[in-house]
N, CA, C and O atoms as CSV, one atom per row, in Angstrom:
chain,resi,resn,atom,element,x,y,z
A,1,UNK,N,N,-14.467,-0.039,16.846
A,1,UNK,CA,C,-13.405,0.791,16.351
A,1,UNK,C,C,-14.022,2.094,15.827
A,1,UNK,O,O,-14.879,2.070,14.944
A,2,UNK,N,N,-13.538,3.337,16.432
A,2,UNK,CA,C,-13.786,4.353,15.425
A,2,UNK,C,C,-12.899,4.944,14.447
A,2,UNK,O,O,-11.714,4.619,14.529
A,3,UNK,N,N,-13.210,5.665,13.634
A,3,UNK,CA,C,-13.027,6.518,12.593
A,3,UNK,C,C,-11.887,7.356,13.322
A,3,UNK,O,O,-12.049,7.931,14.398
A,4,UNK,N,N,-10.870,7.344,12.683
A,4,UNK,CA,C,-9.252,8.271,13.414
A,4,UNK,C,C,-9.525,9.822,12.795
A,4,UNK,O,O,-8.752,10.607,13.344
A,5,UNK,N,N,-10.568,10.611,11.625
A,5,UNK,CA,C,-10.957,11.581,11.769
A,5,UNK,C,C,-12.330,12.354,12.259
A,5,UNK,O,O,-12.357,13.578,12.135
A,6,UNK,N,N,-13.652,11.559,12.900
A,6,UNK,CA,C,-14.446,11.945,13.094
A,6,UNK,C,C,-15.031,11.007,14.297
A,6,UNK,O,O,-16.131,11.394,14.691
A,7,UNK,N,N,-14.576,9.985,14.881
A,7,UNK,CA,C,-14.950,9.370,15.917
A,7,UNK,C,C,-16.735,8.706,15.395
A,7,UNK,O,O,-17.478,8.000,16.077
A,8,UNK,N,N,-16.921,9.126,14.320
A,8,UNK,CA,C,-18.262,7.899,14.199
A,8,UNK,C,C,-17.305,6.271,14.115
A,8,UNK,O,O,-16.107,6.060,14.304
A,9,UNK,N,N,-18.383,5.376,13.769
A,9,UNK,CA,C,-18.106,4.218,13.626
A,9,UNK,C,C,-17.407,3.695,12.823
A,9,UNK,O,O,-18.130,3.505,11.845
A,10,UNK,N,N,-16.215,3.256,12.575
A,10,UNK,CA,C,-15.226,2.790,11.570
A,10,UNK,C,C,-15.849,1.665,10.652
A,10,UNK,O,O,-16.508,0.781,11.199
A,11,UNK,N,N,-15.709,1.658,9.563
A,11,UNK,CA,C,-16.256,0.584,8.402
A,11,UNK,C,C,-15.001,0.199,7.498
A,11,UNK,O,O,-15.183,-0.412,6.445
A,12,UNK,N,N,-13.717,0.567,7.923
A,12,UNK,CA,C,-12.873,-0.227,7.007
A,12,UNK,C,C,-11.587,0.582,7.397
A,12,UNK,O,O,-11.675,1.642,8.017
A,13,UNK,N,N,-10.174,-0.058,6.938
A,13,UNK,CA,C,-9.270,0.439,6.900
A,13,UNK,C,C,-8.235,0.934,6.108
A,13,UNK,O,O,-7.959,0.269,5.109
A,14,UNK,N,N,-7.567,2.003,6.338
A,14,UNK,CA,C,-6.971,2.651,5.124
A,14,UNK,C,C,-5.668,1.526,4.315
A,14,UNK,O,O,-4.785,1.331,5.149
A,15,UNK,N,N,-5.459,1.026,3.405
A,15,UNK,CA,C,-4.465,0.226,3.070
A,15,UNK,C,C,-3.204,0.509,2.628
A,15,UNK,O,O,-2.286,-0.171,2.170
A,16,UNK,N,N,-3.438,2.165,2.970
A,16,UNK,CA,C,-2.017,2.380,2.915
A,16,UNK,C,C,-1.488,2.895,4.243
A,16,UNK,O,O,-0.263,2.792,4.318
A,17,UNK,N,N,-2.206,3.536,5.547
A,17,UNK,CA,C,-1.869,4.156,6.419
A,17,UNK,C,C,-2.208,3.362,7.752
A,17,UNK,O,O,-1.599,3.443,8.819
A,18,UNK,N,N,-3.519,2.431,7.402
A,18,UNK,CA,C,-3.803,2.001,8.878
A,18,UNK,C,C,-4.281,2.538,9.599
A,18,UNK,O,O,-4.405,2.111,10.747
A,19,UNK,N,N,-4.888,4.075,9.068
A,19,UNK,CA,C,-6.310,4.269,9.683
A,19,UNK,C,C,-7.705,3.747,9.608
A,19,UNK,O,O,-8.222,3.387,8.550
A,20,UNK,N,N,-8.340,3.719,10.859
A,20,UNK,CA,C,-9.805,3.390,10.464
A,20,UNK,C,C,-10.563,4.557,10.073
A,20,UNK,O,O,-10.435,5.725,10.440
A,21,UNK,N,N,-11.400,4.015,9.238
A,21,UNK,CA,C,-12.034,5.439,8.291
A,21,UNK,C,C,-13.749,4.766,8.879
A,21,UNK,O,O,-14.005,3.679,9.396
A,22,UNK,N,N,-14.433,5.631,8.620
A,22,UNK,CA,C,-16.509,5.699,8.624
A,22,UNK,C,C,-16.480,5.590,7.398
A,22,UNK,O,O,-15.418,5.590,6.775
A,23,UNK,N,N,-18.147,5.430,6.601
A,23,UNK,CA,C,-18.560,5.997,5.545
A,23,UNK,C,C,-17.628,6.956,4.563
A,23,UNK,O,O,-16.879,6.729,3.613
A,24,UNK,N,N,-18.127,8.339,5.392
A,24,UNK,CA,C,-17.514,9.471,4.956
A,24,UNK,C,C,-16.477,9.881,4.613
A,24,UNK,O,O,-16.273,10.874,3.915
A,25,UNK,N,N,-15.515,8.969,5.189
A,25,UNK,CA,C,-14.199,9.407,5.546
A,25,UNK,C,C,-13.175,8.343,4.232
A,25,UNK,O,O,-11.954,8.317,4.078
A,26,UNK,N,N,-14.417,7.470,3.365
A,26,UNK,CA,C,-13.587,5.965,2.962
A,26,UNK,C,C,-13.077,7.088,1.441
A,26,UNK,O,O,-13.602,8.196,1.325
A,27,UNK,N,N,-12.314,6.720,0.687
A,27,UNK,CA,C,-11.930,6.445,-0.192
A,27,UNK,C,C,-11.316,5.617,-1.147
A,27,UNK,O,O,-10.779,4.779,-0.422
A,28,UNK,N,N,-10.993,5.245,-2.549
A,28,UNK,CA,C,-10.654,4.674,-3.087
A,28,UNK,C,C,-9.191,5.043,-3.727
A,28,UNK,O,O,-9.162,6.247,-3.978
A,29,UNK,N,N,-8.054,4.427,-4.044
A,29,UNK,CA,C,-6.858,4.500,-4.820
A,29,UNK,C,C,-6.323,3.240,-5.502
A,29,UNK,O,O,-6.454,2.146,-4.954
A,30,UNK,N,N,-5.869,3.341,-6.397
A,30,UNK,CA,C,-4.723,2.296,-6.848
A,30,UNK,C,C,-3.347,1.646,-5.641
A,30,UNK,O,O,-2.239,2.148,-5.451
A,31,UNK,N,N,-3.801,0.707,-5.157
A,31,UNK,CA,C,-2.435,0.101,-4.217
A,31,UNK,C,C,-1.751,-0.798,-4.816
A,31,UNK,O,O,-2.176,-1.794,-5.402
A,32,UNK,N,N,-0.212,-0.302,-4.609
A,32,UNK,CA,C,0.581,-1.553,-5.662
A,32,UNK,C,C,1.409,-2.098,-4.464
A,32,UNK,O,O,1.535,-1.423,-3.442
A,33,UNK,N,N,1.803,-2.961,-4.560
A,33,UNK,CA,C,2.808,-3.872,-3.392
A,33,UNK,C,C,3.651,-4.712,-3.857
A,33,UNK,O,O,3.137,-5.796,-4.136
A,34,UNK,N,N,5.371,-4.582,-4.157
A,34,UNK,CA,C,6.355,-4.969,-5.184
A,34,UNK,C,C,7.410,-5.058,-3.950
A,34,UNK,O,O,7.821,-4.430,-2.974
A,35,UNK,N,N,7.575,-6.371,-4.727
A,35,UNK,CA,C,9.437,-6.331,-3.698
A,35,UNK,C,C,10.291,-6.807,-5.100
A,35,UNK,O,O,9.783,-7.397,-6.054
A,36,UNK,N,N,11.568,-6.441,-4.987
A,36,UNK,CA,C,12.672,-6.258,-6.146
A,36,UNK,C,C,13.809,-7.470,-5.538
A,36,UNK,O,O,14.374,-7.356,-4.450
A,37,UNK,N,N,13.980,-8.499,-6.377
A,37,UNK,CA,C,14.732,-9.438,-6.327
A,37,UNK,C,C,16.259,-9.269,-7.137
A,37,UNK,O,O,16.251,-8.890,-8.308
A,38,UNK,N,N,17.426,-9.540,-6.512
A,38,UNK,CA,C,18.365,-9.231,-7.027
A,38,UNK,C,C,19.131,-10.818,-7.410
A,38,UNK,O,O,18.498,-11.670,-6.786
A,39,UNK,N,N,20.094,-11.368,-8.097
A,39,UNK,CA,C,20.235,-12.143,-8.925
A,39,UNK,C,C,21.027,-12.473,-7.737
A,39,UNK,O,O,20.316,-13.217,-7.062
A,40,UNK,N,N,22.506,-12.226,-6.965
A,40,UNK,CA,C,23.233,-13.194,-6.138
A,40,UNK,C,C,22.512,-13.546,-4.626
A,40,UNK,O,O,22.966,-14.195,-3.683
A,41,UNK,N,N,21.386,-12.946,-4.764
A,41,UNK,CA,C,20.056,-13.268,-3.335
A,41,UNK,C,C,19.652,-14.229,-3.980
A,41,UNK,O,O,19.313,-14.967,-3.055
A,42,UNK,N,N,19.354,-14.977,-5.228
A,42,UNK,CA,C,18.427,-15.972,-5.484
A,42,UNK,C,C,19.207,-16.697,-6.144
A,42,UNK,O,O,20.430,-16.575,-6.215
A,43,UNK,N,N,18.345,-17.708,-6.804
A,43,UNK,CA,C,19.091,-18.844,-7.933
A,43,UNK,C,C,19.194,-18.528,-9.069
A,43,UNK,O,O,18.739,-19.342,-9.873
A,44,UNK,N,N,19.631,-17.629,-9.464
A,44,UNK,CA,C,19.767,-16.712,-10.806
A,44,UNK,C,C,21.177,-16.088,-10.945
A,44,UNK,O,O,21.916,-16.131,-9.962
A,45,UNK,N,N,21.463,-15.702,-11.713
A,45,UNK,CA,C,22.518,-15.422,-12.364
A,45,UNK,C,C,22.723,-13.998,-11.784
A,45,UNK,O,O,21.754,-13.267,-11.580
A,46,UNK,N,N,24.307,-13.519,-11.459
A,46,UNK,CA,C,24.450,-12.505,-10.399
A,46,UNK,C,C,23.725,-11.101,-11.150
A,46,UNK,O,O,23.095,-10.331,-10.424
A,47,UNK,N,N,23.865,-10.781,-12.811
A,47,UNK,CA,C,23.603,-9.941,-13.073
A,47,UNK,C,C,21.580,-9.361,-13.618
A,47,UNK,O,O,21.050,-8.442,-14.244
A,48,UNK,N,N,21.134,-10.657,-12.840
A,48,UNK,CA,C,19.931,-10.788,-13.302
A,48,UNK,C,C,18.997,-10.124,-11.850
A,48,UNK,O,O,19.057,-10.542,-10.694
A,49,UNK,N,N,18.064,-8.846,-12.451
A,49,UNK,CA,C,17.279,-8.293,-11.521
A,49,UNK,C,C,16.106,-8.231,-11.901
A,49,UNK,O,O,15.975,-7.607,-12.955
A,50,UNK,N,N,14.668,-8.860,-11.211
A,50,UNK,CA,C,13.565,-8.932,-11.314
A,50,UNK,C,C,12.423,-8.530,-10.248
A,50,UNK,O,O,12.537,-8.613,-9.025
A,51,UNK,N,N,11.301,-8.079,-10.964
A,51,UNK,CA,C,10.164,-7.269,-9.485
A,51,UNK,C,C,8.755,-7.964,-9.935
A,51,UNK,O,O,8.165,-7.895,-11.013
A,52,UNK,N,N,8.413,-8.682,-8.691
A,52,UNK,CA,C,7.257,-9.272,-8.565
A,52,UNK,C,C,6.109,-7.857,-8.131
A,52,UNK,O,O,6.584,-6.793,-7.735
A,53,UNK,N,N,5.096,-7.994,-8.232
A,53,UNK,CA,C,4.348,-7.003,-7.757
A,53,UNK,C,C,2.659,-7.142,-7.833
A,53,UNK,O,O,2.146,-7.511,-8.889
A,54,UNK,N,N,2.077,-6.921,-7.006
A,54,UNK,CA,C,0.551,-6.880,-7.079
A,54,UNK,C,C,0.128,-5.680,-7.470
A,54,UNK,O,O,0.756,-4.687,-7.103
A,55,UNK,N,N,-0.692,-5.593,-8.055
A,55,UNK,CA,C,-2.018,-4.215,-8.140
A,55,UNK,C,C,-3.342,-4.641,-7.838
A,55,UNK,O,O,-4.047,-5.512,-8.348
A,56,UNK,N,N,-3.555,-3.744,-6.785
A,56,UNK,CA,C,-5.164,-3.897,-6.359
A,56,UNK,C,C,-5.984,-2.418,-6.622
A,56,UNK,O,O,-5.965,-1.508,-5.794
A,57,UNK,N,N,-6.623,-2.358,-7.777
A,57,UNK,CA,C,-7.197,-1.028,-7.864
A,57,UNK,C,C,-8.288,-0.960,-6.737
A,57,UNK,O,O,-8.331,-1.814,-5.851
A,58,UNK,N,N,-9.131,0.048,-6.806
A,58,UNK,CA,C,-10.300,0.504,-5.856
A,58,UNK,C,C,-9.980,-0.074,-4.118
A,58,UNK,O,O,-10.797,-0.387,-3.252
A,59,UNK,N,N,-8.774,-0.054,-4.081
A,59,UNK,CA,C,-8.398,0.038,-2.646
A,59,UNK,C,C,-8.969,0.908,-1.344
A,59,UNK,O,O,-9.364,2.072,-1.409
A,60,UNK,N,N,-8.928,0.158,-0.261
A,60,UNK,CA,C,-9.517,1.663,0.789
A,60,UNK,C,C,-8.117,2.329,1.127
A,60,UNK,O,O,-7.008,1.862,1.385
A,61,UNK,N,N,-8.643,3.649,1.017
A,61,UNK,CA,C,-7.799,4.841,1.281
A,61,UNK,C,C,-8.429,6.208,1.999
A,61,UNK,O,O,-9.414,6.692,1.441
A,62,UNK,N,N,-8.040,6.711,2.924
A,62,UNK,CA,C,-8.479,7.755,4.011
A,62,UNK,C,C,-8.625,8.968,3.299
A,62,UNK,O,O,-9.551,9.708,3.631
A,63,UNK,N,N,-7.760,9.350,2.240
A,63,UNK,CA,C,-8.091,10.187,1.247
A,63,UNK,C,C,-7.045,11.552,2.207
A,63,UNK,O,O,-6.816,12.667,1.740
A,64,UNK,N,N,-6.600,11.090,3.482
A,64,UNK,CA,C,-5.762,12.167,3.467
A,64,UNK,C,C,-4.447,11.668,3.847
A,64,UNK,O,O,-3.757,12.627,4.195
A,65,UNK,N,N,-3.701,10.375,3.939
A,65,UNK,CA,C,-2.375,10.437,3.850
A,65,UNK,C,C,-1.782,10.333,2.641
A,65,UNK,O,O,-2.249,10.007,1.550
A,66,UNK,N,N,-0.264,10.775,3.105
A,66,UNK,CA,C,0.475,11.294,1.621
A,66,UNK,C,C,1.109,9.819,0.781
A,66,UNK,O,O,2.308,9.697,1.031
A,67,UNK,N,N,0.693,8.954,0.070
A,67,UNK,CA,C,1.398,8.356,-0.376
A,67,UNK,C,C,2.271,8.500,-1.559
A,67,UNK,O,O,1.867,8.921,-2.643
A,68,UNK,N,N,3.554,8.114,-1.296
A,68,UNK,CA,C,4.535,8.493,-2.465
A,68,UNK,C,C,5.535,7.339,-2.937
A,68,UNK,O,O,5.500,6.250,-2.365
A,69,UNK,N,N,6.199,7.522,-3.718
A,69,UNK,CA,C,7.040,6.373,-4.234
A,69,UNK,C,C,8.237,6.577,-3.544
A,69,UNK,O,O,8.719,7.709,-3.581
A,70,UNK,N,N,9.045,5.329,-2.659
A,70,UNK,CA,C,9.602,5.094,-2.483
A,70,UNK,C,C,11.222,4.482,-3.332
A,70,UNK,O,O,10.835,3.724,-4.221
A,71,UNK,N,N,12.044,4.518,-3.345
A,71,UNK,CA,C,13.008,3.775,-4.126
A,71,UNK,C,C,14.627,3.865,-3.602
A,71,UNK,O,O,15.403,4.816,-3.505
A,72,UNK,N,N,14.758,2.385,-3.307
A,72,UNK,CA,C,16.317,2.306,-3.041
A,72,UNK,C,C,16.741,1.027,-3.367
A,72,UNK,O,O,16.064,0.177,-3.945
A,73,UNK,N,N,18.120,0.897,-2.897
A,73,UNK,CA,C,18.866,-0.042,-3.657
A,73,UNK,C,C,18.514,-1.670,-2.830
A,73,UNK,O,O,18.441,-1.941,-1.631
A,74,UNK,N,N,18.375,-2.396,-3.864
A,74,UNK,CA,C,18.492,-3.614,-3.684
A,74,UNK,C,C,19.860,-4.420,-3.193
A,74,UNK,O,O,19.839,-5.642,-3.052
């Protein structure tokens, strides 16, 4: 696999974009990964809303796609 900006040898992938990155190209970010549970989807009470979520700091990241916060309705 190579590197999607410099065609050397790929050493890992971006975890937010799904590029393969080299050495040079790796970076690090905070990746969070949350899904939002709504109360008449589950066994809970209709007015009850809850968000599970991971954080993985020092994540690989390409260092050039745009990640941003997303948000809509459950």
């Amino acid at each position: 696999m190579q590197c999607y900006y410099c065609d050397a040898g790929a050493r890992a992938v971006c975890g937010f974009c799904g590029a393969a990155v080299c050495r040079d190209h790796t970076r690090t970010a905070r990746y969070v990964s949350g899904v939002t549970y709504a109360g008449e989807r589950w066994f809970v009470g209709a007015d009850t809303v809850f968000t599970d979520y991971v954080v993985t700091d020092n994540a690989i990241w390409c260092g050039r796609c745009a990640v941003r916060v997303s948000r809509g309705k459950t």
